[in-house]
C-alpha positions in Angstrom: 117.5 -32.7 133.5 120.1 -31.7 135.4 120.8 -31.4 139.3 121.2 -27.4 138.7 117.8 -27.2 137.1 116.3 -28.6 140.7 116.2 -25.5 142.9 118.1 -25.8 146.5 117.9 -29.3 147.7 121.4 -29.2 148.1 122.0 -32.1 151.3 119.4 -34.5 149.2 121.7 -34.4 145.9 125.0 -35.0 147.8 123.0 -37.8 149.7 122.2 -39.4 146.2 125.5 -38.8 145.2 126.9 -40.8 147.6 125.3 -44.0 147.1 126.3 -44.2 143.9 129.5 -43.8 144.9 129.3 -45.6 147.7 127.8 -48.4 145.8 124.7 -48.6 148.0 122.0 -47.7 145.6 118.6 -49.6 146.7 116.8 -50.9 143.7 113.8 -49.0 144.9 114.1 -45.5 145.6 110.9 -43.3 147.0 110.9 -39.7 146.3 108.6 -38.4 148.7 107.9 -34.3 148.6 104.9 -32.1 148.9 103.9 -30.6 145.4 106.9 -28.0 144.7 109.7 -29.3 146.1 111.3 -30.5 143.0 110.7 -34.1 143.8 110.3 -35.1 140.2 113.1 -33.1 139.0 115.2 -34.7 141.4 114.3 -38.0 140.1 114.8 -36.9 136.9 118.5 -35.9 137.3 119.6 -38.4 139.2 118.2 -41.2 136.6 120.3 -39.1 134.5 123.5 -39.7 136.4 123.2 -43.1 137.4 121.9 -44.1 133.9 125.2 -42.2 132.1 127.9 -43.4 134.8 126.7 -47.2 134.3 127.8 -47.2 130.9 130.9 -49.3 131.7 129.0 -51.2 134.4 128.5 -55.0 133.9 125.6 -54.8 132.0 124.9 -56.5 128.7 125.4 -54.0 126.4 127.3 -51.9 128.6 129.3 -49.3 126.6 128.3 -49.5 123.5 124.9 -48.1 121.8 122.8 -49.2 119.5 122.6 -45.9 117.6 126.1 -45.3 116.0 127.5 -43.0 119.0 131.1 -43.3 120.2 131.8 -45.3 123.3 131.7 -43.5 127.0 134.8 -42.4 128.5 135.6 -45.6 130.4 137.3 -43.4 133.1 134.6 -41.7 135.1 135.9 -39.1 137.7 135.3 -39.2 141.5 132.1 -37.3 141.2 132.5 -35.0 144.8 129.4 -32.6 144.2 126.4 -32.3 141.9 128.1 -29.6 140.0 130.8 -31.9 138.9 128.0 -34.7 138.1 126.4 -32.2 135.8 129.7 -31.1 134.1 130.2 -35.1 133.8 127.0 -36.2 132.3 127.0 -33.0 129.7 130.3 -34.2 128.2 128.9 -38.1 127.8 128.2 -39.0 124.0 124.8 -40.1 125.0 123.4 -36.8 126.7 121.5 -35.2 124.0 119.0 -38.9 124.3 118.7 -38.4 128.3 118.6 -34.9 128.5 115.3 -35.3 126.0 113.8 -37.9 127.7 114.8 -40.4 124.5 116.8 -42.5 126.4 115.8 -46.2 125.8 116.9 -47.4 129.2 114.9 -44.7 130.9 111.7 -45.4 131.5 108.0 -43.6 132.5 104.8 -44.3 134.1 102.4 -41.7 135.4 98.6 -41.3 135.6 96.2 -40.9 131.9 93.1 -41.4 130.6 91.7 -43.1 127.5 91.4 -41.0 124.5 88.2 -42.3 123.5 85.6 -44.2 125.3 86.9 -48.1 125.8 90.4 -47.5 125.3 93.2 -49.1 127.5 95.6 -46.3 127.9 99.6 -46.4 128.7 101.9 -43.7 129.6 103.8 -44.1 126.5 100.6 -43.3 124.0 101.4 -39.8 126.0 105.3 -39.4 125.5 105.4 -36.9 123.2 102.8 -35.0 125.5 105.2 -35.8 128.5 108.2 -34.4 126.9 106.7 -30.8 126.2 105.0 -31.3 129.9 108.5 -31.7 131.9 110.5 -29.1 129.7 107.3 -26.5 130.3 106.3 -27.3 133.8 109.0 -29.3 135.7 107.8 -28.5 139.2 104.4 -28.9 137.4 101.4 -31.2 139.5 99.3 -33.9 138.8 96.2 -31.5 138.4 98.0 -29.6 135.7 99.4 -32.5 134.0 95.8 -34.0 133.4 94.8 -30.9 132.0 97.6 -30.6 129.6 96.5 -34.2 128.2 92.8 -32.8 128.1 91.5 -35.0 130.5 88.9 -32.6 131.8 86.7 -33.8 134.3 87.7 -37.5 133.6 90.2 -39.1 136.8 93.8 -40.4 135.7 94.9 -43.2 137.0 97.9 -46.2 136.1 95.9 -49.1 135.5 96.6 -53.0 135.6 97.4 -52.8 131.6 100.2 -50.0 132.2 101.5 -52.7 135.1 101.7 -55.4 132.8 103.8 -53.1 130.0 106.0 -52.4 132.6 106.6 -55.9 133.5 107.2 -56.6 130.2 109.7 -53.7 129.6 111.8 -54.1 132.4 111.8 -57.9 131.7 113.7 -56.5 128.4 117.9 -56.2 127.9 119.1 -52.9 128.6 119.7 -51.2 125.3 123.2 -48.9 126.3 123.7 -48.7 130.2 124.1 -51.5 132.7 120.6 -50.1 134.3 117.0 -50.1 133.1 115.3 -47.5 135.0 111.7 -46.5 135.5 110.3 -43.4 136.9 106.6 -43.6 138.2 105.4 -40.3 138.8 102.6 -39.9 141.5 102.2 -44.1 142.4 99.4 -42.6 144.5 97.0 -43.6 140.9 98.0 -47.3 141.5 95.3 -48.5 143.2 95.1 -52.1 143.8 96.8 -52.3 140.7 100.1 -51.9 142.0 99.6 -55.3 143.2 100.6 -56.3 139.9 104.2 -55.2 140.8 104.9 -56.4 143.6 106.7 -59.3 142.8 108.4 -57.1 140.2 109.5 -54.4 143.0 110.7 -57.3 145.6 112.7 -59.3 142.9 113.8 -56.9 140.2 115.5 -58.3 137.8 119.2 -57.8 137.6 119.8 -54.0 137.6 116.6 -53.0 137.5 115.9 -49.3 139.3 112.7 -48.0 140.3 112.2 -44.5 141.3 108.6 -43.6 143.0 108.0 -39.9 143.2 105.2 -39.1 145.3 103.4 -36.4 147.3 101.3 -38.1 149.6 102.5 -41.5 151.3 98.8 -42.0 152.9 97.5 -42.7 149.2 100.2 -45.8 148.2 99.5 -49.0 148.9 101.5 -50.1 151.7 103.0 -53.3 150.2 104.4 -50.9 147.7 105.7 -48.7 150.7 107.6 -51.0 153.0 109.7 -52.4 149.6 111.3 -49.3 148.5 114.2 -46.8 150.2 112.8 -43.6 151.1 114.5 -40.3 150.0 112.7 -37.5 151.9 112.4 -33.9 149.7 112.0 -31.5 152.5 110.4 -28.2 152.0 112.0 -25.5 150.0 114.0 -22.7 152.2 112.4 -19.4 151.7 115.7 -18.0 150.3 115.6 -20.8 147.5 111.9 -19.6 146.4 113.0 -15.8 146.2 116.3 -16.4 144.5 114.4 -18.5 141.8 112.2 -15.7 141.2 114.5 -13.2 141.0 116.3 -15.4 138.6 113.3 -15.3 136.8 113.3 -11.8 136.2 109.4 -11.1 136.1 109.1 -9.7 139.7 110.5 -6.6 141.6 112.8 -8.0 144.6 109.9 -7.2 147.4 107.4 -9.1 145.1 109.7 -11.9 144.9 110.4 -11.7 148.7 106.3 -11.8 149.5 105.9 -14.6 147.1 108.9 -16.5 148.2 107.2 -16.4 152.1 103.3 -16.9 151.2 104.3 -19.8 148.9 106.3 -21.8 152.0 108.6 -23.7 150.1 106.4 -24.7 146.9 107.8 -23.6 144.0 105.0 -24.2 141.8 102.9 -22.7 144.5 105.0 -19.5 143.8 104.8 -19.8 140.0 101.4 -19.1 140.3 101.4 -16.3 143.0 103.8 -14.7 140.1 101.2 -14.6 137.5 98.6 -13.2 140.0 100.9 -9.9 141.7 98.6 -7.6 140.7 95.7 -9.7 142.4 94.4 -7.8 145.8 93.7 -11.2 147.8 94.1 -9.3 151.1 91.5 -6.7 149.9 89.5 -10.0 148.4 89.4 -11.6 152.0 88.8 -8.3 153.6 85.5 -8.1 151.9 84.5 -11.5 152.5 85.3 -11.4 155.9 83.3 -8.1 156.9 80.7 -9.4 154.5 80.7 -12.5 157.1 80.6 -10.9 160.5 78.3 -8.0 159.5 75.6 -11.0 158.5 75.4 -8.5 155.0 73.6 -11.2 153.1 73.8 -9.1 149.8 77.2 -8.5 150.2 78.2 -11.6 150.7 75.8 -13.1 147.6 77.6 -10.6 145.5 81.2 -11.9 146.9 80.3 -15.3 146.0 79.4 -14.4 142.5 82.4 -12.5 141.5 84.6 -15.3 143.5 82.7 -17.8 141.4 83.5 -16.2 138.4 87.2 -16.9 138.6 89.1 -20.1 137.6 89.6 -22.8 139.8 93.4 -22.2 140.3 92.9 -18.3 140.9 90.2 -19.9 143.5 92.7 -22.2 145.0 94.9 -19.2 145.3 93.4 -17.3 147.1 92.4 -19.9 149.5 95.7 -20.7 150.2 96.8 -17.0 150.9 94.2 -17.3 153.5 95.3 -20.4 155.1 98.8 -19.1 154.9 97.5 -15.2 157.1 95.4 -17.5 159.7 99.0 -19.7 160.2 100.9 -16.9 160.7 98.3 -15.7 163.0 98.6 -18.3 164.9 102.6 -18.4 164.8 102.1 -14.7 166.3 100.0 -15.7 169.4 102.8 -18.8 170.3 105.4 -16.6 169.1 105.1 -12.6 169.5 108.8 -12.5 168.5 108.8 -13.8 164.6 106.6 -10.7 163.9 109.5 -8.6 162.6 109.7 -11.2 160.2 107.0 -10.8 158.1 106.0 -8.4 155.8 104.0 -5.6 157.0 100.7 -6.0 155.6 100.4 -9.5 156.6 101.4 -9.1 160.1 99.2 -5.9 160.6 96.1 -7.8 158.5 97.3 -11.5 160.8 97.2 -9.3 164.2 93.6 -8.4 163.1 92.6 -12.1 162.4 94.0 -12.6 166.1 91.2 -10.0 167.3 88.6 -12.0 165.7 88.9 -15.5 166.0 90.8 -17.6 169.1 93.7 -19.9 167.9 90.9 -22.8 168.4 88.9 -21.3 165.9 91.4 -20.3 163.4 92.1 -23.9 163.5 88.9 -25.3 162.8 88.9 -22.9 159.5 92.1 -23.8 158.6 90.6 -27.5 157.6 87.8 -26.1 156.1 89.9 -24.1 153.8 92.2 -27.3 153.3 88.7 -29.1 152.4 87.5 -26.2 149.9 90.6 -26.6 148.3 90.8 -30.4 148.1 86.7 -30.2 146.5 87.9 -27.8 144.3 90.4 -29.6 142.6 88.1 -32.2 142.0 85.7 -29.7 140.6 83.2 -28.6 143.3 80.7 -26.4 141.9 81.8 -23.3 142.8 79.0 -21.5 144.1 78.1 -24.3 146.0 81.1 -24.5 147.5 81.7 -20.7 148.1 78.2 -20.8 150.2 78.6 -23.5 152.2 81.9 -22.1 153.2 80.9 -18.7 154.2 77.7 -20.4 156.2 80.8 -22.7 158.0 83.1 -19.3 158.7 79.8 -17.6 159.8 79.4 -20.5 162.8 83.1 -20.5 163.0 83.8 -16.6 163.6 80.2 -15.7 165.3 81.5 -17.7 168.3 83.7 -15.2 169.0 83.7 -10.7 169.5 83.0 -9.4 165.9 85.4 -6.8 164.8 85.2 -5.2 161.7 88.1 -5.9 159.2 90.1 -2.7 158.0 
């Protein structure tokens, strides 16, 4: 991976630039982003760099592999920007092992299951799996990732046995570099496992890196927390989103420009929206909602049939186009002026959400969207879930003048 591949993120690259070249790299680094901000990416590239430009570092071996390949130039450049970083690593004799995830001094953990019933998995019975993941799905999540390993209804995790084969890997020589480097993806599986790394974590040894790429801070354990750096992903800029799109070349310039502002800074988030352009959410959510305030019960038991009927991520979808219209709504009641910022249909269809519900109410559905969402990823029956929702928006909207949606 390399720091072009990672869209945007520009002021986060330089700052990992700099303390390499600054000389104050942490042996514990936390990559914390919300899904589609390139967190892992990130991680990805800069293991990369600091892997390739510690070849004539102080370590053991440093130098000289173990694989027949000419020594590093032992004269690396003042690296200024991560265009020049990229330029640098492509030219090292040992890019082809890091740019396909082969290197022996770059390590991986992230969340599995056991093949068969009784098994003790590790992360590295899934390398091959892992490779074909991160070159297919980069800005890929931890949903998708356990489906691509087939774990189906079964929960990943990394378990006290992967701890233990980390302990004993990074208690190893490095092979080629002065570091050994591991990247957990998503420590937010630990559990009290993690325990088992503590001591690990606090007293590496001798350049030892750990990079942590996470989502949700809430969900590690907090002796885990207060021992690493943290290296803060922010949000994607809308500009970012589109230009990636566009780069993309499967969207006409105002798709890409819709996507880009419905998918608020998640990348993956937009991926998705891309293979669904010709999906009619607003006229979707239309007919739920008049469904809703009319009280049609046979409208609304048909709605949750054919809504049913759809996969989970087309579900999740359109539940988040939702939640995005009822924030904008509410951005339009604070601030009248942004409205000449969005797109037409979603301002005319969020100035008609603002004639239905108060900003009180279109908070209070607002969680129960985010709560529909979280139960379906964790595969909520979808009918269930569907009806209880529209019985919750029923209570939620009924409180307030009904106005037919148009």
């Amino acid at each position: 991976m390399l720091f072009n591949q990672v869209i945007g993120q520009q002021e986060v690259k330089q700052q990992l630039l700099q303390l390499v070249q600054q000389n104050r790299l942490s042996h514990a680094l936390l990559f914390l982003g919300k899904e589609g901000t390139g967190a892992l990416p990130l991680a990805l590239a800069f293991a990369n760099y600091v892997c390739l430009s510690s070849y004539t570092g102080a370590g053991s071996h440093a130098g000289v592999s173990l694989f027949g390949e000419p020594e590093a130039d032992q004269s690396i450049p003042v690296i200024e920007n991560a265009q020049q970083a990229d330029a640098w690593m492509q030219k090292h004799p040992a890019w082809s092992k890091a740019e396909g995830l082969v290197h022996p001094d770059i390590h991986f953990s992230y969340p599995v299951v056991p093949r068969k019933s009784g098994d003790k998995p590790l992360s590295s019975e899934y390398i091959v799996e892992w490779r074909t993941f991160i070159k297919e799905k980069p800005y890929g999540n931890g949903y998708e990732w356990l489906q691509f390993i087939k774990a189906e209804n079964r929960q990943g995790n990394i378990t006290v046995h992967e701890c233990n084969d980390i302990i004993r890997k990074l208690s190893l020589k490095s092979f080629e570099s002065r570091y050994k480097i591991l990247i957990m993806w998503l420590p937010e599986y630990l559990g009290n496992a993690g325990n088992k790394l503590l001591k690990l974590i606090e007293e590496p040894p001798q350049d030892t890196l750990f990079l942590l790429v996470a989502e949700n801070e809430n969900f590690i354990l907090p002796t885990i927390l207060s021992r690493t750096q943290l290296v803060k992903i922010p949000l994607l800029s809308v500009e970012d989103v589109e230009a990636a799109i566009t780069e993309r070349g499967e969207a006409t310039p105002e798709q890409a420009k819709q996507i880009a502002w419905v998918s608020e800074g998640n990348y993956r988030e937009a991926l998705q929206l891309l293979q669904h352009t010709d999906d009619d959410w607003q006229g979707v959510l239309r007919d739920w909602l008049n469904a809703i305030v009319k009280i049609n019960l046979g409208a609304q038991v048909k709605w949750i049939e054919e809504i049913a009927l759809q996969g989970r991520e087309k579900q999740k979808q359109f539940l988040h186009y939702f939640n995005h219209l009822l924030q904008q709504a509410i951005r339009l009641q604070i601030m009248p002026g942004i409205s000449g910022q969005l797109p037409e249909a979603e301002r005319d269809f969020a100035f008609r959400i603002n004639k239905i519900v108060s900003l009180h109410q279109q908070q209070a559905i607002i969680e129960e969207l985010d709560k529909a969402m979280y139960y379906i990823e964790r595969n909520a029956n979808a009918k269930i879930l569907f009806h209880a929702l529209t019985i919750k928006l029923y209570h939620i909207i009924t409180k307030s003048e009904l106005v037919e949606m148009k």
